[in-house]
N, CA, C and O atoms as CSV, one atom per row, in Angstrom:
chain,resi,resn,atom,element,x,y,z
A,1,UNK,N,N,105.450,124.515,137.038
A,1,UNK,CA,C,105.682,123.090,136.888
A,1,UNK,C,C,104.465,122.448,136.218
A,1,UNK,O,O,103.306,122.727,136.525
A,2,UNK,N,N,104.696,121.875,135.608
A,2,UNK,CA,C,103.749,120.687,134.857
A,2,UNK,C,C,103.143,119.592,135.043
A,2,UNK,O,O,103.744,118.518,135.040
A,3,UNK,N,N,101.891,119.697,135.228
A,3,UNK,CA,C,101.149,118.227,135.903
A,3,UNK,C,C,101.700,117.330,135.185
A,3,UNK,O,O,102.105,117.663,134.072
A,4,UNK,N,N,101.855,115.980,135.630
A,4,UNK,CA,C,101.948,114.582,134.508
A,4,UNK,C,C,100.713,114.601,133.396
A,4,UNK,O,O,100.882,114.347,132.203
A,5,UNK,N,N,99.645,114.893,133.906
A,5,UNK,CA,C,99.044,114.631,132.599
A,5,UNK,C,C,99.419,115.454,131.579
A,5,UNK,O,O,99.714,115.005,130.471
A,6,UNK,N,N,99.447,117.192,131.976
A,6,UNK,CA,C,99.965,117.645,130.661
A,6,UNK,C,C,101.129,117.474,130.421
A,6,UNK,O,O,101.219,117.792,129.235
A,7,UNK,N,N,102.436,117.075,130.883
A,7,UNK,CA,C,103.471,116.058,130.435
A,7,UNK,C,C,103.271,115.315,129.300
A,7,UNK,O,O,103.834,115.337,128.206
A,8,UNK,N,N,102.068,114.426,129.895
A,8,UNK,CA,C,101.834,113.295,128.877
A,8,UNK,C,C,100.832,114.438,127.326
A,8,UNK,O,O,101.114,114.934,126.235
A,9,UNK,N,N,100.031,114.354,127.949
A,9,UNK,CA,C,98.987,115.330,126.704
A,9,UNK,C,C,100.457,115.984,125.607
A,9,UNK,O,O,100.766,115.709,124.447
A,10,UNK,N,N,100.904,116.654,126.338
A,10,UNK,CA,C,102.188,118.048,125.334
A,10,UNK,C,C,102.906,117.814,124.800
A,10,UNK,O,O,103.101,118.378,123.723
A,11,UNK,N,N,103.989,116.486,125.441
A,11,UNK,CA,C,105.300,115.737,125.199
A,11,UNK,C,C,105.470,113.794,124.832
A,11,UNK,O,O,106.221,112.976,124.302
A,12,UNK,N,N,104.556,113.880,125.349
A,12,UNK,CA,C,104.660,111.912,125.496
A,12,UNK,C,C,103.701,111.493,124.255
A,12,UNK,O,O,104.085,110.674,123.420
A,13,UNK,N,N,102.492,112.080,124.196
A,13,UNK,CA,C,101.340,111.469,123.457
A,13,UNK,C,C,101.962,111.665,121.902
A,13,UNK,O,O,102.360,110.704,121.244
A,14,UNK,N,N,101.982,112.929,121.459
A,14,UNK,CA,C,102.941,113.272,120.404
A,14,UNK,C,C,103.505,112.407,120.048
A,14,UNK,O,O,103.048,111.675,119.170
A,15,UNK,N,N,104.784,112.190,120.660
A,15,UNK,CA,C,105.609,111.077,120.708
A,15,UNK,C,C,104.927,109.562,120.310
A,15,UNK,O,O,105.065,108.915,119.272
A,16,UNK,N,N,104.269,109.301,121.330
A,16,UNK,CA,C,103.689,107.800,120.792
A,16,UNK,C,C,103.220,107.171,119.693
A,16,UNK,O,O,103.426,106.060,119.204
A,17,UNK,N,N,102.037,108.808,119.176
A,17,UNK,CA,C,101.771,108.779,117.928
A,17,UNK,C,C,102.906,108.719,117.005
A,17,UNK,O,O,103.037,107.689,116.345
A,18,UNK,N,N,103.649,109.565,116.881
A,18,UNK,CA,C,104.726,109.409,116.025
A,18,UNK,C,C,105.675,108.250,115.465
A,18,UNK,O,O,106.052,108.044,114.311
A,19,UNK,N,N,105.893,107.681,116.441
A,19,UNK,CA,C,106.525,106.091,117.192
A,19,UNK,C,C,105.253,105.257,116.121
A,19,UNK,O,O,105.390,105.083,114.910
A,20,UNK,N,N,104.473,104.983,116.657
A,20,UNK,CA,C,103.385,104.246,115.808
A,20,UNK,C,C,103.080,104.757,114.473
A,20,UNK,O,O,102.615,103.926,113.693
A,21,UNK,N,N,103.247,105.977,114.036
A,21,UNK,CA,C,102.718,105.991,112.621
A,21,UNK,C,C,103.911,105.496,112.174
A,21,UNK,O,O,103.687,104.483,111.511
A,22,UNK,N,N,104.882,105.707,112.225
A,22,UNK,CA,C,106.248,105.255,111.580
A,22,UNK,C,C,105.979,103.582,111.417
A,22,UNK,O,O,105.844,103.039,110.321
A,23,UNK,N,N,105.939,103.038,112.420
A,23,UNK,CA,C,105.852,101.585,112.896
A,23,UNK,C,C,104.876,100.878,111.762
A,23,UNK,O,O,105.396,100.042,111.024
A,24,UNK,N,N,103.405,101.208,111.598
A,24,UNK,CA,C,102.344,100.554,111.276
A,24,UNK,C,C,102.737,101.439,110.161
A,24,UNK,O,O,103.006,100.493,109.421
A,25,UNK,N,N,102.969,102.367,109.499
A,25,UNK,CA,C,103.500,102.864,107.987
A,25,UNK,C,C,103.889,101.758,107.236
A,25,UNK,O,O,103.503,101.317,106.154
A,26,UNK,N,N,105.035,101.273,108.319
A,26,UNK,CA,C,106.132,100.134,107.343
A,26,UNK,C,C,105.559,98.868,107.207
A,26,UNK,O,O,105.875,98.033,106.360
A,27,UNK,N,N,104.387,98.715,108.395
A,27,UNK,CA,C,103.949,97.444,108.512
A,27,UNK,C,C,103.039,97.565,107.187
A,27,UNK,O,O,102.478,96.527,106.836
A,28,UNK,N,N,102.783,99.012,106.228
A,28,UNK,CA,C,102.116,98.553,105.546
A,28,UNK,C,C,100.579,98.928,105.278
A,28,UNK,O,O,99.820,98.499,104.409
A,29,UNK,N,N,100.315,100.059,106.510
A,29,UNK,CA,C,98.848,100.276,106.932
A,29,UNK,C,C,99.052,101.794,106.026
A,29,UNK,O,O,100.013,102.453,105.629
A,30,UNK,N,N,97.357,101.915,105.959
A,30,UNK,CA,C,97.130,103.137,105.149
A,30,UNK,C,C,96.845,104.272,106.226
A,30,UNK,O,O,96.062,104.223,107.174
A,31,UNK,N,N,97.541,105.127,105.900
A,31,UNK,CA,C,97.681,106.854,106.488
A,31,UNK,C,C,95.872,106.834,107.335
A,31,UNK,O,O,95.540,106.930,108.516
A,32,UNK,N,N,95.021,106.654,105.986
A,32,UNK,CA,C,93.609,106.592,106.771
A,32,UNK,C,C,93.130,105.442,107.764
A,32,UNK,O,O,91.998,105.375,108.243
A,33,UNK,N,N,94.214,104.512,108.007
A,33,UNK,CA,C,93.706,103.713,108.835
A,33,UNK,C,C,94.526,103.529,110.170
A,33,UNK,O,O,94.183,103.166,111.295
A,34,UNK,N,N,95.823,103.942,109.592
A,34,UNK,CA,C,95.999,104.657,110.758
A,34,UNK,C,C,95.207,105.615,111.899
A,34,UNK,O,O,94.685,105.403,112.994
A,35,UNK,N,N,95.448,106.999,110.872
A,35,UNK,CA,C,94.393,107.861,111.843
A,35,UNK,C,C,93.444,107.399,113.229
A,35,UNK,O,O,93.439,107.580,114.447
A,36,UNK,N,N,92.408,106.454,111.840
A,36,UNK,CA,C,91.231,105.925,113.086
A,36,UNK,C,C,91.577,105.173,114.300
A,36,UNK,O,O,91.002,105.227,115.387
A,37,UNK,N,N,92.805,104.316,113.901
A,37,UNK,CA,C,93.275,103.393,114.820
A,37,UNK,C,C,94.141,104.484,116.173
A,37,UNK,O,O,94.376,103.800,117.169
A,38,UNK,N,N,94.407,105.337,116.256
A,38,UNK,CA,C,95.043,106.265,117.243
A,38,UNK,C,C,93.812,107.730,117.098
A,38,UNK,O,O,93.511,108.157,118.213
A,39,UNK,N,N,93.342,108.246,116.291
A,39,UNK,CA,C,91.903,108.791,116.704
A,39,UNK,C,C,92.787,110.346,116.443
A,39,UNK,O,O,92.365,111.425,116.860
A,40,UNK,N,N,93.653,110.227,115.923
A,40,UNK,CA,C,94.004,111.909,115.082
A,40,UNK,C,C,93.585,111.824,113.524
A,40,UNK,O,O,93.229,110.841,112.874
A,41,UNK,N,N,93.755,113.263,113.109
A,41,UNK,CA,C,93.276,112.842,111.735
A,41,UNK,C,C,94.681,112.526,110.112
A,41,UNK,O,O,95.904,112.437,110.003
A,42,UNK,N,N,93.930,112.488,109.548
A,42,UNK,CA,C,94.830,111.482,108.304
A,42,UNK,C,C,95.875,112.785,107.890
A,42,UNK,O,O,96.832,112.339,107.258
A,43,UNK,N,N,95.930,113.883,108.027
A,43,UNK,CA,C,96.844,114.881,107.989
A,43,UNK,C,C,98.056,114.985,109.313
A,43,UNK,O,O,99.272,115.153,109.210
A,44,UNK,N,N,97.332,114.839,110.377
A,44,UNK,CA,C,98.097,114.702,111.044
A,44,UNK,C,C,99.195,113.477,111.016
A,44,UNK,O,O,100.343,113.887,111.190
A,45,UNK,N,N,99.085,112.198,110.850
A,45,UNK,CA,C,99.345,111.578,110.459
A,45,UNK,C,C,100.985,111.492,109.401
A,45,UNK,O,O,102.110,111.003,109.508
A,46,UNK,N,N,100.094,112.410,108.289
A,46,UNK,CA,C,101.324,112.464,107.312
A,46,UNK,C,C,102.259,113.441,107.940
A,46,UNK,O,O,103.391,113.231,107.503
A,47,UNK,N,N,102.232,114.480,108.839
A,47,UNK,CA,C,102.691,115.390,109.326
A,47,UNK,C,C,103.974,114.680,110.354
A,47,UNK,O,O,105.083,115.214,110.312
A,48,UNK,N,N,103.796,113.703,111.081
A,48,UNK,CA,C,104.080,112.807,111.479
A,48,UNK,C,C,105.389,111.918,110.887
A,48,UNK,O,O,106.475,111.570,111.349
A,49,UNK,N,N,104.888,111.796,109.987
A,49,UNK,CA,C,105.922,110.823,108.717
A,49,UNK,C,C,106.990,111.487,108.463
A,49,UNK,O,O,108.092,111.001,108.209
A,50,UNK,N,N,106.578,113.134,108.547
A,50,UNK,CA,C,107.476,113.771,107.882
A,50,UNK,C,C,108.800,114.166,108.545
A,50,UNK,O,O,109.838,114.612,108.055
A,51,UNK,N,N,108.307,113.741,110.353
A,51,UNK,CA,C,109.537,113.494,111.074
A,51,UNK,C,C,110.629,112.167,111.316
A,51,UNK,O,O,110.284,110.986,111.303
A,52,UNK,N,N,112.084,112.692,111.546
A,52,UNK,CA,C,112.429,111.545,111.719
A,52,UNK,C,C,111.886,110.567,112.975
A,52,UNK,O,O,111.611,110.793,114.154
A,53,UNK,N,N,111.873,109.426,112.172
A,53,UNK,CA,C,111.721,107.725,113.329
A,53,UNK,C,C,112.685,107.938,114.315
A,53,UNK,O,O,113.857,108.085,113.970
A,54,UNK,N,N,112.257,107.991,115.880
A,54,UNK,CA,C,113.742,107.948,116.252
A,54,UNK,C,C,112.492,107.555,117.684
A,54,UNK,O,O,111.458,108.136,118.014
A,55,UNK,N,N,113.225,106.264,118.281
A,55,UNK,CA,C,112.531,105.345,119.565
A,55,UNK,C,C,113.309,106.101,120.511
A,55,UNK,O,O,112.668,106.101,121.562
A,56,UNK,N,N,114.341,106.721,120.642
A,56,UNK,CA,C,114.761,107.235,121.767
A,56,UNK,C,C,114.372,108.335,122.026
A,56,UNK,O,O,114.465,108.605,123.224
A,57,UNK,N,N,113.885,109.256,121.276
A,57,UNK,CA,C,113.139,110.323,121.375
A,57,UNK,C,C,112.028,110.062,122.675
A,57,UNK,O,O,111.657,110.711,123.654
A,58,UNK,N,N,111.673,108.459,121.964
A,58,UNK,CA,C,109.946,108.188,122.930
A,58,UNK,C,C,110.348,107.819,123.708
A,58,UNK,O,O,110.048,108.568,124.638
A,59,UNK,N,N,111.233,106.633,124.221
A,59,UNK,CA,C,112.036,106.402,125.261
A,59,UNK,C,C,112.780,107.042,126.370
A,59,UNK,O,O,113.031,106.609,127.494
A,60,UNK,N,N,113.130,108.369,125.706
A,60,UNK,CA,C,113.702,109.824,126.712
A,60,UNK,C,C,112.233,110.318,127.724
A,60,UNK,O,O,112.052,110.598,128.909
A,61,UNK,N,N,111.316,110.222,126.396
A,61,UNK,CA,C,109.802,111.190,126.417
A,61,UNK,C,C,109.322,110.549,127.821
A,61,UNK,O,O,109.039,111.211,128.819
A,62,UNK,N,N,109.277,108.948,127.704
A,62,UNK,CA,C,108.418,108.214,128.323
A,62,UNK,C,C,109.213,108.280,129.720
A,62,UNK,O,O,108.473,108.230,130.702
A,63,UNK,N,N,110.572,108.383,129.978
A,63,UNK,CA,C,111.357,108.603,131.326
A,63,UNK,C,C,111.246,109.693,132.031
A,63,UNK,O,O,111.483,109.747,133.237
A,64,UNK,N,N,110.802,110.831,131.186
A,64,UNK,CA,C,110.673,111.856,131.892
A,64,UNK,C,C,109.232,112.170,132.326
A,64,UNK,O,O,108.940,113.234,132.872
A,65,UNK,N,N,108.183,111.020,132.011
A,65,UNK,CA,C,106.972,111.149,132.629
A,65,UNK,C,C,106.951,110.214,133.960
A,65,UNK,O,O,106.243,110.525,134.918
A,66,UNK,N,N,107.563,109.342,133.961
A,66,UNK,CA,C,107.953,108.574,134.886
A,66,UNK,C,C,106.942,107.212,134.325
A,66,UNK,O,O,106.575,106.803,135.427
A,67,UNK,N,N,106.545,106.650,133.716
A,67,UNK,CA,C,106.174,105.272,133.137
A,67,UNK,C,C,106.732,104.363,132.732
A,67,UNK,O,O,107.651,104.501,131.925
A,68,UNK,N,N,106.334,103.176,133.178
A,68,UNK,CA,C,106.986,101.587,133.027
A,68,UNK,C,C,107.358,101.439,131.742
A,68,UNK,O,O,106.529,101.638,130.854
A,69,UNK,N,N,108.323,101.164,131.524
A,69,UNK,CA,C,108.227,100.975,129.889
A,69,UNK,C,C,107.756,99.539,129.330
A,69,UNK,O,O,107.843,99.480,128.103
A,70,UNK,N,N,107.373,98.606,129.823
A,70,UNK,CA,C,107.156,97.838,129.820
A,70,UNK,C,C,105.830,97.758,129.701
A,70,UNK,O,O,105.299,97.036,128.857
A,71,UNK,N,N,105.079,98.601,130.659
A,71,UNK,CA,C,103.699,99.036,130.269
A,71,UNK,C,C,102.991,99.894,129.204
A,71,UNK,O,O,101.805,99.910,128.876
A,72,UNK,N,N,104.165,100.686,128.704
A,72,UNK,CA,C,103.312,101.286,127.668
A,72,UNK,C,C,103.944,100.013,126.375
A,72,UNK,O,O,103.144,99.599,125.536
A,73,UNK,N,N,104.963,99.667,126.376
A,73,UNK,CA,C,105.083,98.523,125.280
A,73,UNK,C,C,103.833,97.761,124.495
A,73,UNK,O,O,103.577,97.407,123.345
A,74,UNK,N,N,103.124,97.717,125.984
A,74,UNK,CA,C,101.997,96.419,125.851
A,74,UNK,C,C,100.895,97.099,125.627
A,74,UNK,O,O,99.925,96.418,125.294
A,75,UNK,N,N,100.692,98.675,125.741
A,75,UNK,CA,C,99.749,99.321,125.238
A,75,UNK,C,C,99.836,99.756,123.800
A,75,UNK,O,O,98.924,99.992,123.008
A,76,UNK,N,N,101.437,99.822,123.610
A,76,UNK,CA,C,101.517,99.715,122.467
A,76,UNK,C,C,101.108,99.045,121.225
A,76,UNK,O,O,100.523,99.566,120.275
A,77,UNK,N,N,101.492,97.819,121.352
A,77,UNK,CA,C,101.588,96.133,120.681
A,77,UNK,C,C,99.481,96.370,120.453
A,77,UNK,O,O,98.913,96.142,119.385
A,78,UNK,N,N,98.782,96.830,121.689
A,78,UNK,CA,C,97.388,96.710,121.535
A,78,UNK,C,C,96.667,97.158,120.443
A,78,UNK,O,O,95.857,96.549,119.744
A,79,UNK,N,N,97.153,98.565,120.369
A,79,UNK,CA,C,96.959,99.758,119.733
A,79,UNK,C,C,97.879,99.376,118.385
A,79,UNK,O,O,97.131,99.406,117.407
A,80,UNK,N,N,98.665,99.175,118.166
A,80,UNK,CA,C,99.336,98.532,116.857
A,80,UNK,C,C,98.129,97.234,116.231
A,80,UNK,O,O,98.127,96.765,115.092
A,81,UNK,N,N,97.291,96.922,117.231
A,81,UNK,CA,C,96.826,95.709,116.685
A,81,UNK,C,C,95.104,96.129,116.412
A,81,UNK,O,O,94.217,95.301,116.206
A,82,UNK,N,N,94.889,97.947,116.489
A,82,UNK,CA,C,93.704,98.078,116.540
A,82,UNK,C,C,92.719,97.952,117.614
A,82,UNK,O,O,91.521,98.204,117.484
A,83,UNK,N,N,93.254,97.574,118.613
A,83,UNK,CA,C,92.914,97.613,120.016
A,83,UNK,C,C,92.876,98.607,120.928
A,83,UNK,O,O,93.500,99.600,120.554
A,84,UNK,N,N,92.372,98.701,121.987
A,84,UNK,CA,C,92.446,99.558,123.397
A,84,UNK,C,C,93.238,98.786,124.308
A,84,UNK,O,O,92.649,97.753,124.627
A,85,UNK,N,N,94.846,98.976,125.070
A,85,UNK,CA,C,95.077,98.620,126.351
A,85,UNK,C,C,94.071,98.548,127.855
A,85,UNK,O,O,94.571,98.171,128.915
């Protein structure tokens, strides 16, 4: 069985990133500024792109760790804005 954190580390984090590069892509942001803003690198990134956008993916991801969704929303929105939650 699988601790939550590596839950989150293996299955969720992935996910989030993914969720956000898609997101801040369209908003317009550069691959390299991405990166810094989530702290993977600018390959990873495009690697990223190259999957489909799909929120239910992260939404499945995030239920099966057991987290508020409401709370990572707002960690989201932070981190979309260049911020730390």
């Amino acid at each position: 069985m699988k601790t939550p954190f590596r839950v989150l580390e293996e299955e969720v984090f992935p996910e989030v990133h993914s969720y956000l590069v898609h997101k801040l892509t369209k908003e317009g942001i550069k691959q390299a500024e991405i990166a810094d803003r989530l702290g993977i690198t600018q390959a990873m990134v495009s690697k990223y792109l190259l999957k489909d956008d799909s929120e239910n993916e992260l939404i499945k991801k995030l239920g099966e760790a057991s987290l508020k969704r409401d709370f990572v929303k707002y960690c989201l929105e932070f981190l979309q804005k260049g911020e730390l939650c």
